[in-house]
N, C-alpha and C positions, 0 to 999 in steps of 0.2 A: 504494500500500500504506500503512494507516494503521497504526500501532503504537506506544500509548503508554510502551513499552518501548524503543524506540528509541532509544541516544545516538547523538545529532549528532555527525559528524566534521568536520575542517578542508574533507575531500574533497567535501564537499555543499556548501559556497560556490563552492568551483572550481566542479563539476558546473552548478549553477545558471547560467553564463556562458557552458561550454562546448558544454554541449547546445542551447543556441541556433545555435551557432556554428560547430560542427565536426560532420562526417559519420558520423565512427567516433573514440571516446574508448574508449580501454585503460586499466583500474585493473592495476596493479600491488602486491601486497604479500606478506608470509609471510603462510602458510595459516593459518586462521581470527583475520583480524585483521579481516573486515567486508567486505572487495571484494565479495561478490554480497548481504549484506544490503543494504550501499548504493545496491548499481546498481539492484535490485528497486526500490526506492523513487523512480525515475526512468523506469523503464522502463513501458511500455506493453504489449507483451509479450514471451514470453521464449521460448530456445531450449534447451532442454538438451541439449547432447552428452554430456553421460555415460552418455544413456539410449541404447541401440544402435540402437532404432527410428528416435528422431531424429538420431542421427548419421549412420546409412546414409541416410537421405533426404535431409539437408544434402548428404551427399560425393557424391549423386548427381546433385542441381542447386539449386546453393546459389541459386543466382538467383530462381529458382521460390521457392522455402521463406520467402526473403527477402521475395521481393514480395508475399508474402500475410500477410505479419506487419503491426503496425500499428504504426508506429515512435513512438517510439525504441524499439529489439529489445535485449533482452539477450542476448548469444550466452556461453552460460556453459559452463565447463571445455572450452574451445574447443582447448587444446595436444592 
């Protein structure tokens, strides 16, 4: 995702090292401080559970859903 609107966070250095590195990275933060613009920006494609149709299809075989994504996945509003 390109966006010249975009400010850089600290979490995009992390990110940079991690996504190499590690299988599944968790952003944590208060609501609207940037966790899914950021991870967009990383991500290759994405998963929305907020939307009912992909959530019921996640919770029916996450595996499947997973394996046909192109990684790295964003799995967003996943609680």
């Amino acid at each position: 995702m390109t966006d010249e609107t975009y400010l850089s966070r600290y979490a995009d250095e992390r990110l940079a090292t991690l996504i190499e590195e590690l299988p599944a990275i968790m952003l944590v933060g208060p609501r609207g401080c940037g966790k899914t613009t950021t991870a967009q920006r990383w991500a290759r494609s994405i998963i929305q559970l907020d939307r009912p149709e992909k959530a019921e299809a996640f919770s029916a075989a996450p595996d499947a859903v997973l394996a046909a994504q192109a990684p790295p996945t964003l799995i967003d509003e996943w609680q």
